[in-house]
PDB file of N, CA, C, O and CB in Angstrom:
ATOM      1  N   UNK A   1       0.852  -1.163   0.000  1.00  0.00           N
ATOM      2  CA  UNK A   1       0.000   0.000   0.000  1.00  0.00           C
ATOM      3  C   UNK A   1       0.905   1.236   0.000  1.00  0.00           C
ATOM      4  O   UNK A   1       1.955   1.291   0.640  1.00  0.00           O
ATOM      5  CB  UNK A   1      -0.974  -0.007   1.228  1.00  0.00           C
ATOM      6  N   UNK A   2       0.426   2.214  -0.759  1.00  0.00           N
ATOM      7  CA  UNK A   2       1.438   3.496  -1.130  1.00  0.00           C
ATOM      8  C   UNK A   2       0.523   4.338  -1.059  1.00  0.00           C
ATOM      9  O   UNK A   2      -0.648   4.045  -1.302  1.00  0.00           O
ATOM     10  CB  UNK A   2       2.272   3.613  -2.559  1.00  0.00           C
ATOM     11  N   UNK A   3       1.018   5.829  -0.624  1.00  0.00           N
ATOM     12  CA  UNK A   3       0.101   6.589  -0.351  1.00  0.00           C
ATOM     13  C   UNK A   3       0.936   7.778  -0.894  1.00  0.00           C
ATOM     14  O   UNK A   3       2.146   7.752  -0.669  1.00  0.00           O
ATOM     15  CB  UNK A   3      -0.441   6.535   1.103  1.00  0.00           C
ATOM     16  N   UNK A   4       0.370   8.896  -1.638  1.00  0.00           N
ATOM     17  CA  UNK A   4       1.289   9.914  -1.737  1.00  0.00           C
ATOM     18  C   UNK A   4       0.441  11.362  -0.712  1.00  0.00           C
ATOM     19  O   UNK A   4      -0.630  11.687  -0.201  1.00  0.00           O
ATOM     20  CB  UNK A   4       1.577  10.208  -3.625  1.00  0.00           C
ATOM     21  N   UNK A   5       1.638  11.750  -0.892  1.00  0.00           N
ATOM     22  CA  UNK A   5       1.645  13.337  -0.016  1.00  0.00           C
ATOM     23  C   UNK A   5       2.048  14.521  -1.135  1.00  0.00           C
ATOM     24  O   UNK A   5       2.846  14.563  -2.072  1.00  0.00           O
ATOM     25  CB  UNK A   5       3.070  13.388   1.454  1.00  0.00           C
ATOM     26  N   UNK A   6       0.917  15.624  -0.452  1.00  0.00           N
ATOM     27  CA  UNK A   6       0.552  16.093  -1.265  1.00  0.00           C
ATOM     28  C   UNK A   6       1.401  17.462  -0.799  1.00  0.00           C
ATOM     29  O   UNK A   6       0.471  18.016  -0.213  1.00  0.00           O
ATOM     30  CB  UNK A   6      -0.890  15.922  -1.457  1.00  0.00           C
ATOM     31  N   UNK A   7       2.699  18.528  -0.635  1.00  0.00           N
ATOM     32  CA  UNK A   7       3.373  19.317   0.185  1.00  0.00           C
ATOM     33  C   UNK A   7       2.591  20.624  -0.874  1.00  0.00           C
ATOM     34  O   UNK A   7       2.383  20.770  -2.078  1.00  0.00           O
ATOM     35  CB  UNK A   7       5.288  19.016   0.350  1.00  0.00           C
ATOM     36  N   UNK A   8       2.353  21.349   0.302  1.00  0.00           N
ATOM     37  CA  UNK A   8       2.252  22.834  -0.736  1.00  0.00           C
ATOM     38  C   UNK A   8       3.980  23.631  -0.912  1.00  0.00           C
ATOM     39  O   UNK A   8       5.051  23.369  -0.366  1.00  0.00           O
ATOM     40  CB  UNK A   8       0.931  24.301   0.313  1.00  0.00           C
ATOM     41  N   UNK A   9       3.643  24.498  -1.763  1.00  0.00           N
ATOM     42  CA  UNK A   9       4.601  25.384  -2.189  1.00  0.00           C
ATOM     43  C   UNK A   9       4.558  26.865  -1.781  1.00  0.00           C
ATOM     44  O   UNK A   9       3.436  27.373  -1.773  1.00  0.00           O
ATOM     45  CB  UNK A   9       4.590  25.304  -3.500  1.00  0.00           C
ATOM     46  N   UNK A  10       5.583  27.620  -1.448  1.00  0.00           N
ATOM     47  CA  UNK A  10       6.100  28.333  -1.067  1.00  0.00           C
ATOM     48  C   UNK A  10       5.476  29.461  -2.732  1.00  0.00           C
ATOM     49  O   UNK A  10       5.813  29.441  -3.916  1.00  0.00           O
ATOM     50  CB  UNK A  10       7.673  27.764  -0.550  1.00  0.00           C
ATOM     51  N   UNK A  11       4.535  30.243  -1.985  1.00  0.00           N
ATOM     52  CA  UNK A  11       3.967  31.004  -2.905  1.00  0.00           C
ATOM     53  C   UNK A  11       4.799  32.188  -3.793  1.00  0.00           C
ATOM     54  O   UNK A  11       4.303  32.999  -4.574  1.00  0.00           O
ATOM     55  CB  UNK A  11       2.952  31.536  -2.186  1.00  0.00           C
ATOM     56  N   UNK A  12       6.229  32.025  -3.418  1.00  0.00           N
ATOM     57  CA  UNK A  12       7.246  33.091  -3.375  1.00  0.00           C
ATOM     58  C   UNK A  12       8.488  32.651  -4.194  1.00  0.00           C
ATOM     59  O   UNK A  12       8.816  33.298  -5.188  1.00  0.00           O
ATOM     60  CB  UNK A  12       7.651  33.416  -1.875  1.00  0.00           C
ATOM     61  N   UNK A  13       9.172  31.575  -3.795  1.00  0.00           N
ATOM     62  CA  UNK A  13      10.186  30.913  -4.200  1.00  0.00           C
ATOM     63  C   UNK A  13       9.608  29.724  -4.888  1.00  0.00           C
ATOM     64  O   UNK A  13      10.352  29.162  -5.692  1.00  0.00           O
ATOM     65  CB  UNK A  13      11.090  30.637  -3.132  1.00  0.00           C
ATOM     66  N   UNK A  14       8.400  29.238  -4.710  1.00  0.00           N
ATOM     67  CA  UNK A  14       8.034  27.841  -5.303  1.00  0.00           C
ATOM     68  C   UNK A  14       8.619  26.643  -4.713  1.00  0.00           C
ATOM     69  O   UNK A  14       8.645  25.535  -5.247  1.00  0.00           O
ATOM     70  CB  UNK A  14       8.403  27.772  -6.691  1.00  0.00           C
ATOM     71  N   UNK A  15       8.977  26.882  -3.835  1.00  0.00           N
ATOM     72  CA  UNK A  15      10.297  25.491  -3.202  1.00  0.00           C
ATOM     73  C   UNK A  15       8.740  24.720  -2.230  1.00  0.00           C
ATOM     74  O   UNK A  15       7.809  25.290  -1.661  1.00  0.00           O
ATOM     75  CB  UNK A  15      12.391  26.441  -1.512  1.00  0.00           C
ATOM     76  N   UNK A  16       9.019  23.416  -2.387  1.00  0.00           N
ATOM     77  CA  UNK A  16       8.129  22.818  -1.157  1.00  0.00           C
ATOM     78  C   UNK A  16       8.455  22.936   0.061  1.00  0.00           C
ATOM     79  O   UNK A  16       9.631  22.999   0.421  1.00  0.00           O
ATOM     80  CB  UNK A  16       7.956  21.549  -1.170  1.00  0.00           C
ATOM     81  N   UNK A  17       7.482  22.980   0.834  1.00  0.00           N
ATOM     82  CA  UNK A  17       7.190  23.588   2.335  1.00  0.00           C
ATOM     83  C   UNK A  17       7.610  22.338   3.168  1.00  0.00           C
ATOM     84  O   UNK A  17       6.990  21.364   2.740  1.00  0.00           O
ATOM     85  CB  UNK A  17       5.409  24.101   2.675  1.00  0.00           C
ATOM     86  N   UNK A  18       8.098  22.144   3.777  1.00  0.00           N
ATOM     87  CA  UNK A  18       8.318  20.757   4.851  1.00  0.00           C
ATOM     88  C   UNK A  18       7.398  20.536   5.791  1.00  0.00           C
ATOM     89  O   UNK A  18       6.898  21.575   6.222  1.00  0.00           O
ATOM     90  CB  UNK A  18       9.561  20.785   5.726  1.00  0.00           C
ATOM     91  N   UNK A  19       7.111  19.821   6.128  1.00  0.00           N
ATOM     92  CA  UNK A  19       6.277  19.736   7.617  1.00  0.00           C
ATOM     93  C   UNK A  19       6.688  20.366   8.923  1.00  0.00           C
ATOM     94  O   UNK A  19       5.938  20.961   9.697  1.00  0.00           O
ATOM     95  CB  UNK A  19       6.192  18.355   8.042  1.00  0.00           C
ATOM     96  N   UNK A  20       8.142  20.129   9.082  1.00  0.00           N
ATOM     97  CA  UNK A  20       8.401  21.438  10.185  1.00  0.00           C
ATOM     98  C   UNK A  20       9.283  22.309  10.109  1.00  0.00           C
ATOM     99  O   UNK A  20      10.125  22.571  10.967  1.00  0.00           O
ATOM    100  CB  UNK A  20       8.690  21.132  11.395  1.00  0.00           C
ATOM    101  N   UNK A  21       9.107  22.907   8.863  1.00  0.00           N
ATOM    102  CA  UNK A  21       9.301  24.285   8.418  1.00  0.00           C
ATOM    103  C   UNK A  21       8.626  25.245   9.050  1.00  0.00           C
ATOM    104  O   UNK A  21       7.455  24.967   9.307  1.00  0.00           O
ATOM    105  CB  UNK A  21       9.021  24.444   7.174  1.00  0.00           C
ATOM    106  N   UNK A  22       9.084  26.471   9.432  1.00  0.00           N
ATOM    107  CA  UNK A  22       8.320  27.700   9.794  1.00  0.00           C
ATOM    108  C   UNK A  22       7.892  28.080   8.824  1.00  0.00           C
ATOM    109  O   UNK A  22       8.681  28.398   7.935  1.00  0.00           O
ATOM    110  CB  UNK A  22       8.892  28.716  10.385  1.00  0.00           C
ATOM    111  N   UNK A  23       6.406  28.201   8.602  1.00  0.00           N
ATOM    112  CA  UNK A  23       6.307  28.871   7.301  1.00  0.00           C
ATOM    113  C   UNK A  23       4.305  29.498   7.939  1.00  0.00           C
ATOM    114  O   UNK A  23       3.596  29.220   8.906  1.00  0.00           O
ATOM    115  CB  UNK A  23       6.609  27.359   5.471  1.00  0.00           C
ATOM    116  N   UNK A  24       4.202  30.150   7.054  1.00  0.00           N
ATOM    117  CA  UNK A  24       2.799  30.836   7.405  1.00  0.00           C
ATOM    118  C   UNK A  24       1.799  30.807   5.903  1.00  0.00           C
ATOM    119  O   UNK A  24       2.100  30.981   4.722  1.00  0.00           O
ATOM    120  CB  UNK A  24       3.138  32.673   7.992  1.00  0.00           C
ATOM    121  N   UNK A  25       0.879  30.589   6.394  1.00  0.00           N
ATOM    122  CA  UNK A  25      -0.300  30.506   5.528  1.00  0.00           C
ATOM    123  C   UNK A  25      -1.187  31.261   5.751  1.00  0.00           C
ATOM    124  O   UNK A  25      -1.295  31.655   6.912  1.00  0.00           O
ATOM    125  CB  UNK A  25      -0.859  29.451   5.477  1.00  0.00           C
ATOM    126  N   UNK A  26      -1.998  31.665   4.891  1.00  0.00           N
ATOM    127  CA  UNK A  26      -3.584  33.105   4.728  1.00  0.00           C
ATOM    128  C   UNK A  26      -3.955  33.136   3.594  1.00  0.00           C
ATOM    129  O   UNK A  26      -3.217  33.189   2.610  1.00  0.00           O
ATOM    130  CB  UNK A  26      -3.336  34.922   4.967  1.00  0.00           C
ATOM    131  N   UNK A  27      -5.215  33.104   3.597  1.00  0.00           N
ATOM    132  CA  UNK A  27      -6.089  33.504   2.464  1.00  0.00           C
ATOM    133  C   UNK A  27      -5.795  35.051   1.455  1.00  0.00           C
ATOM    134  O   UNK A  27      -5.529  36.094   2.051  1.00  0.00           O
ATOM    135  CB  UNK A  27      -7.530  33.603   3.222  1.00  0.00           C
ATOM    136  N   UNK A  28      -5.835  35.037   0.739  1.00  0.00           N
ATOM    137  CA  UNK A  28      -5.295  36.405  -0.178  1.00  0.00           C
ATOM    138  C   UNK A  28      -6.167  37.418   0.724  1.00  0.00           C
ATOM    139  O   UNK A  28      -7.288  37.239   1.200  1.00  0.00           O
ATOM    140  CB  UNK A  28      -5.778  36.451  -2.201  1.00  0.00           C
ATOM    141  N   UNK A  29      -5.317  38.532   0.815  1.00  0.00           N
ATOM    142  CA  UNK A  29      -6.232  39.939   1.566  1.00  0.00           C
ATOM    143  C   UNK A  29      -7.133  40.365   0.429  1.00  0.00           C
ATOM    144  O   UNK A  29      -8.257  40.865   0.464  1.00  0.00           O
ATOM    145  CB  UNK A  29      -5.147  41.507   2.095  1.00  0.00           C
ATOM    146  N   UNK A  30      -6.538  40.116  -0.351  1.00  0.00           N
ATOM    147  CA  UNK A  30      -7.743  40.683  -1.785  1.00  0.00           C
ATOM    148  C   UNK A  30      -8.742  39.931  -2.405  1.00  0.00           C
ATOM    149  O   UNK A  30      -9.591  40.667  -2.910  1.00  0.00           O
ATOM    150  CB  UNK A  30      -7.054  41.013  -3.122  1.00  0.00           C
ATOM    151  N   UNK A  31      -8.946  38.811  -2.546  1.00  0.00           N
ATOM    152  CA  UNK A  31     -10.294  38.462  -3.343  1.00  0.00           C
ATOM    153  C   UNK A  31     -10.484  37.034  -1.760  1.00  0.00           C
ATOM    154  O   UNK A  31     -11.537  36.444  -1.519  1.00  0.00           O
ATOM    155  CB  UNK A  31      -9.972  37.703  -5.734  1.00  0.00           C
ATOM    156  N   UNK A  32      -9.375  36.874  -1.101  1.00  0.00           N
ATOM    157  CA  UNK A  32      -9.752  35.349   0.036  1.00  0.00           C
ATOM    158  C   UNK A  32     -10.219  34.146  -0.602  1.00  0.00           C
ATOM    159  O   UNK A  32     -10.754  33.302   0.116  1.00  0.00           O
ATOM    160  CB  UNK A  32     -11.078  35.582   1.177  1.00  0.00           C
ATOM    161  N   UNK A  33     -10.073  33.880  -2.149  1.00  0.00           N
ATOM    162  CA  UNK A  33      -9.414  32.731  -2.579  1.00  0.00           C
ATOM    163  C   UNK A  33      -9.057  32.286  -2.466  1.00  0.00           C
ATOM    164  O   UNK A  33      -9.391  31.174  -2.060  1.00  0.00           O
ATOM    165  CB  UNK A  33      -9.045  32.452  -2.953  1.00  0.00           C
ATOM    166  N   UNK A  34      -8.196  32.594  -2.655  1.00  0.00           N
ATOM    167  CA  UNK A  34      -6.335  31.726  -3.060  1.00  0.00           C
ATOM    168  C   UNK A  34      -5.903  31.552  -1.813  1.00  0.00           C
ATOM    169  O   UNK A  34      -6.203  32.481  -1.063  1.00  0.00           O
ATOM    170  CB  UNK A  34      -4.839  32.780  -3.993  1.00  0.00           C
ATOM    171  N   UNK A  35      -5.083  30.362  -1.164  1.00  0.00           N
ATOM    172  CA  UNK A  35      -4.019  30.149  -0.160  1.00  0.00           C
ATOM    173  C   UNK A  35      -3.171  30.547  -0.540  1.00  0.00           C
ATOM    174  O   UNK A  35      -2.904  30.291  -1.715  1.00  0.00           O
ATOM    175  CB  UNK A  35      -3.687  29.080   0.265  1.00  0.00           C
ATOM    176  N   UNK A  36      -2.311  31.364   0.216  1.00  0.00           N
ATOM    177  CA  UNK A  36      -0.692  31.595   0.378  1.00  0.00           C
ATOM    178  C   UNK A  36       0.111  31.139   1.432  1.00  0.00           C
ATOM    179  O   UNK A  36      -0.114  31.140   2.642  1.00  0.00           O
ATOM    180  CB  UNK A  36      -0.392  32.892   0.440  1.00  0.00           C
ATOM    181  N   UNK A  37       0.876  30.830   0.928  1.00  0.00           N
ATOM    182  CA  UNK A  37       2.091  29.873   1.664  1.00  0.00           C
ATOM    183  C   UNK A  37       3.079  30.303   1.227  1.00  0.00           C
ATOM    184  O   UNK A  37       3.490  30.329   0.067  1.00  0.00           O
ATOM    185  CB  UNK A  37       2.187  28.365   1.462  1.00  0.00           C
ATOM    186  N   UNK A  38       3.722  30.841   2.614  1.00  0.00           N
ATOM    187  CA  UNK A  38       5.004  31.799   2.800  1.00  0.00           C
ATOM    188  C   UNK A  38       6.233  30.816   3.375  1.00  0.00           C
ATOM    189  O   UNK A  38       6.037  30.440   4.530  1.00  0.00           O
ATOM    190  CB  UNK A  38       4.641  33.172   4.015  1.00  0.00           C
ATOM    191  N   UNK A  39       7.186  30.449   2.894  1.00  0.00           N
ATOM    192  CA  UNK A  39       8.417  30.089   3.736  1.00  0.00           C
ATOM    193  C   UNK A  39       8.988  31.144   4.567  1.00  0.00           C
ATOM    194  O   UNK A  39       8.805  32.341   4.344  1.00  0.00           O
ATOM    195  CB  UNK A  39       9.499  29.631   2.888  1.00  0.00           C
ATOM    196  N   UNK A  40       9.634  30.711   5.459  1.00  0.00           N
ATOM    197  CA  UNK A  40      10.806  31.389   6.347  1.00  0.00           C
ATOM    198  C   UNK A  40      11.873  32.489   5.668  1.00  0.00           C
ATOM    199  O   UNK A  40      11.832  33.713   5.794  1.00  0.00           O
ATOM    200  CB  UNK A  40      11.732  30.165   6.889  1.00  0.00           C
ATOM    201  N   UNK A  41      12.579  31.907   5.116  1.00  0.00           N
ATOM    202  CA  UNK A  41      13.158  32.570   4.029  1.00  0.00           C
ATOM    203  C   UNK A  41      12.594  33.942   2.997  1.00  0.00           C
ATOM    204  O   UNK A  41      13.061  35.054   2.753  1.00  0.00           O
ATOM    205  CB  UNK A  41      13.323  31.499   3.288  1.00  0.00           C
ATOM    206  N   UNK A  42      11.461  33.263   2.603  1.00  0.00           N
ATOM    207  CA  UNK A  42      10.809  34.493   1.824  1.00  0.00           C
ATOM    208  C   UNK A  42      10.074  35.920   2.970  1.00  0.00           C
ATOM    209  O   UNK A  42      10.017  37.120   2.700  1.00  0.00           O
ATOM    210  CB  UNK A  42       9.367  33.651   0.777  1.00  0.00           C
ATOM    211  N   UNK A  43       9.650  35.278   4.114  1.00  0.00           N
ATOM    212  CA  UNK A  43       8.788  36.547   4.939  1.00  0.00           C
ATOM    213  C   UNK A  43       9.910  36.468   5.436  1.00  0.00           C
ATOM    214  O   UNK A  43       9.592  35.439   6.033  1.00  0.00           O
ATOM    215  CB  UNK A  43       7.286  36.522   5.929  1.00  0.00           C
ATOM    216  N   UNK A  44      11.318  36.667   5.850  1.00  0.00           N
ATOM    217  CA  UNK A  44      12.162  37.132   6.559  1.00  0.00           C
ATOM    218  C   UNK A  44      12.852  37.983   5.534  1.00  0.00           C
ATOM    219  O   UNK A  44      13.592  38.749   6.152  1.00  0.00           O
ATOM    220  CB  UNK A  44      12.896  36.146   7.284  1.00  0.00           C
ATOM    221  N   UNK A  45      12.950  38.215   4.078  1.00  0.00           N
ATOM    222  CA  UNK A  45      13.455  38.773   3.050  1.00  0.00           C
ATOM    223  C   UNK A  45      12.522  39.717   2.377  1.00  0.00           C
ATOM    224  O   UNK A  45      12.758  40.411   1.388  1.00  0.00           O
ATOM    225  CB  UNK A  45      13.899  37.823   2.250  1.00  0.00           C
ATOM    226  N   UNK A  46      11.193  39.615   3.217  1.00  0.00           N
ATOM    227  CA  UNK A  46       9.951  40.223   2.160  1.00  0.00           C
ATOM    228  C   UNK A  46       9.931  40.196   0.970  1.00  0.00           C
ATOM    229  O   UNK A  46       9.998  41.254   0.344  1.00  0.00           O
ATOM    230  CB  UNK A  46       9.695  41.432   2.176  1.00  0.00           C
ATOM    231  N   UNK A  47       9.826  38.891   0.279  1.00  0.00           N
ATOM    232  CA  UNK A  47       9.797  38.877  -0.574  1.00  0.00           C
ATOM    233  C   UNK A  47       8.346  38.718  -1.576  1.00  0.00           C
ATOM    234  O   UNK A  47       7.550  37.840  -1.245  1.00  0.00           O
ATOM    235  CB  UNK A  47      10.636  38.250  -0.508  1.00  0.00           C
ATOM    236  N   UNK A  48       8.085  39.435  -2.584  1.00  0.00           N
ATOM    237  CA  UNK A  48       6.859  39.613  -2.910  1.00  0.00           C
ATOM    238  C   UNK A  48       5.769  38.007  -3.329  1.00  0.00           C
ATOM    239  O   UNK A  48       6.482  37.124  -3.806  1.00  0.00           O
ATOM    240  CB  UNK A  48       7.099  40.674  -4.127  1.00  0.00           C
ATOM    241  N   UNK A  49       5.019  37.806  -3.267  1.00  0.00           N
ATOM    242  CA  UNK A  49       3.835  36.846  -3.568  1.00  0.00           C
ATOM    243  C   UNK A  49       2.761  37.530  -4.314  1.00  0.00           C
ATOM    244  O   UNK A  49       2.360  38.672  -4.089  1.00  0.00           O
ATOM    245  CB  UNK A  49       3.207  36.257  -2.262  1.00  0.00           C
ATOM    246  N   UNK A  50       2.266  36.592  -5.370  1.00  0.00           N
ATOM    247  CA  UNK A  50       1.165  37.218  -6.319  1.00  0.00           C
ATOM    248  C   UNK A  50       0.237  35.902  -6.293  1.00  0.00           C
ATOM    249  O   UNK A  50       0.576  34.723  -6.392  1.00  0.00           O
ATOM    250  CB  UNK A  50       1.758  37.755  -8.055  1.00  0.00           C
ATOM    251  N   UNK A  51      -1.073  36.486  -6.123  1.00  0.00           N
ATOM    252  CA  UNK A  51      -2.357  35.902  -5.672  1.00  0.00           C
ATOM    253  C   UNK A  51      -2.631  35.179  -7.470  1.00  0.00           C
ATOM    254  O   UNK A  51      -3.044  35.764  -8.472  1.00  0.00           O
ATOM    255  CB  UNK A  51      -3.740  37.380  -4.891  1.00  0.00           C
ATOM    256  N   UNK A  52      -2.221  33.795  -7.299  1.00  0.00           N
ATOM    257  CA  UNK A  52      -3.206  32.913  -8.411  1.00  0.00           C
ATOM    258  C   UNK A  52      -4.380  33.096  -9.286  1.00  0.00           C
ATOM    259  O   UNK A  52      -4.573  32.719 -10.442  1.00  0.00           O
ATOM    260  CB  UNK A  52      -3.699  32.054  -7.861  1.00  0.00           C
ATOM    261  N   UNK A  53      -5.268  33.896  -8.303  1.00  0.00           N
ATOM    262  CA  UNK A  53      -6.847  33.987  -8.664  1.00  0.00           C
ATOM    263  C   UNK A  53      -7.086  35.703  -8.743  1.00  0.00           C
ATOM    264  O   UNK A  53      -7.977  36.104  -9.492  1.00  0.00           O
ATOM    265  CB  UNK A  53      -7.971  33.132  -7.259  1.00  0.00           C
ATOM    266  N   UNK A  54      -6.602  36.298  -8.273  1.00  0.00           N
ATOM    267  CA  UNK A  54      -7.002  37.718  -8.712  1.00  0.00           C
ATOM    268  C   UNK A  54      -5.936  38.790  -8.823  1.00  0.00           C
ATOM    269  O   UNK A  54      -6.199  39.992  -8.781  1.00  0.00           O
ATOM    270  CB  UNK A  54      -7.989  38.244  -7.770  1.00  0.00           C
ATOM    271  N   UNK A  55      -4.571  38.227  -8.983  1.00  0.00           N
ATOM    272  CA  UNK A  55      -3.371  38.765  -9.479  1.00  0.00           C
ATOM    273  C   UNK A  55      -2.637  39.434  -7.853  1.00  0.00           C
ATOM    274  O   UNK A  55      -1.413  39.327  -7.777  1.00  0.00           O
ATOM    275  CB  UNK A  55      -3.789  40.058 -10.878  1.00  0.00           C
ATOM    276  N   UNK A  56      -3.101  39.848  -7.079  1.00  0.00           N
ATOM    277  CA  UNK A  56      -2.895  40.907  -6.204  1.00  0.00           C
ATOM    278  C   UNK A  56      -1.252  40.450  -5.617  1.00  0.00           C
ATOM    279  O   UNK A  56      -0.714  39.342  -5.602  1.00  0.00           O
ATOM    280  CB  UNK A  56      -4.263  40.989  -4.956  1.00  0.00           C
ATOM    281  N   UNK A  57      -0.738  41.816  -5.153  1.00  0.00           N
ATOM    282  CA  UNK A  57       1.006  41.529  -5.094  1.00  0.00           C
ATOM    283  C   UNK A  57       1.347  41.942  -3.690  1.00  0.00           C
ATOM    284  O   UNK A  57       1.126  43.108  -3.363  1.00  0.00           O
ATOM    285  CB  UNK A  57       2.062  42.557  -6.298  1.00  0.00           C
ATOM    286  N   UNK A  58       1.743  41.296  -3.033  1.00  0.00           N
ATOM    287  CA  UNK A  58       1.998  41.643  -1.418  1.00  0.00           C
ATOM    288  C   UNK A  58       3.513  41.384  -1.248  1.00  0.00           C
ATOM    289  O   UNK A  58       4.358  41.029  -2.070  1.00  0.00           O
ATOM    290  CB  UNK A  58       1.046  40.579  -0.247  1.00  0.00           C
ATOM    291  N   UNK A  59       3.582  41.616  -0.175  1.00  0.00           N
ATOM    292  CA  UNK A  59       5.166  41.748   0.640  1.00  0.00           C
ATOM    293  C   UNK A  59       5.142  40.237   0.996  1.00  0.00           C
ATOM    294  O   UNK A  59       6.078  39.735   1.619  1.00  0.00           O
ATOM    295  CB  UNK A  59       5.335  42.980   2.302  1.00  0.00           C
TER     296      UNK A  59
END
């Protein structure tokens, strides 16, 4: 029996998220669609993220 896992991505860098990675997740401030998923790396660099579903560009 095999099971796969499904890791989200780092809405910023695209890199997969680990399980105990610091990383933060939220709904887009602009349309609350889209999940964002921030690594460590990227919110310690502010680095920008753009919303999938209604373009919007944050820190």
């Amino acid at each position: 029996m095999s099971s796969t896992i499904s890791l989200p991505t780092c809405s910023c860098c695209h890199r997969h998220i680990m399980p105990n990675d610091k990383c933060v997740k939220f709904n887009c401030p602009s349309c609350g669609t889209d999940l964002i998923w921030r690594c460590q790396s990227c919110r310690e660099a502010a680095r920008n993220y753009t919303c999938s579903s209604c373009n919007f560009q944050g820190p």
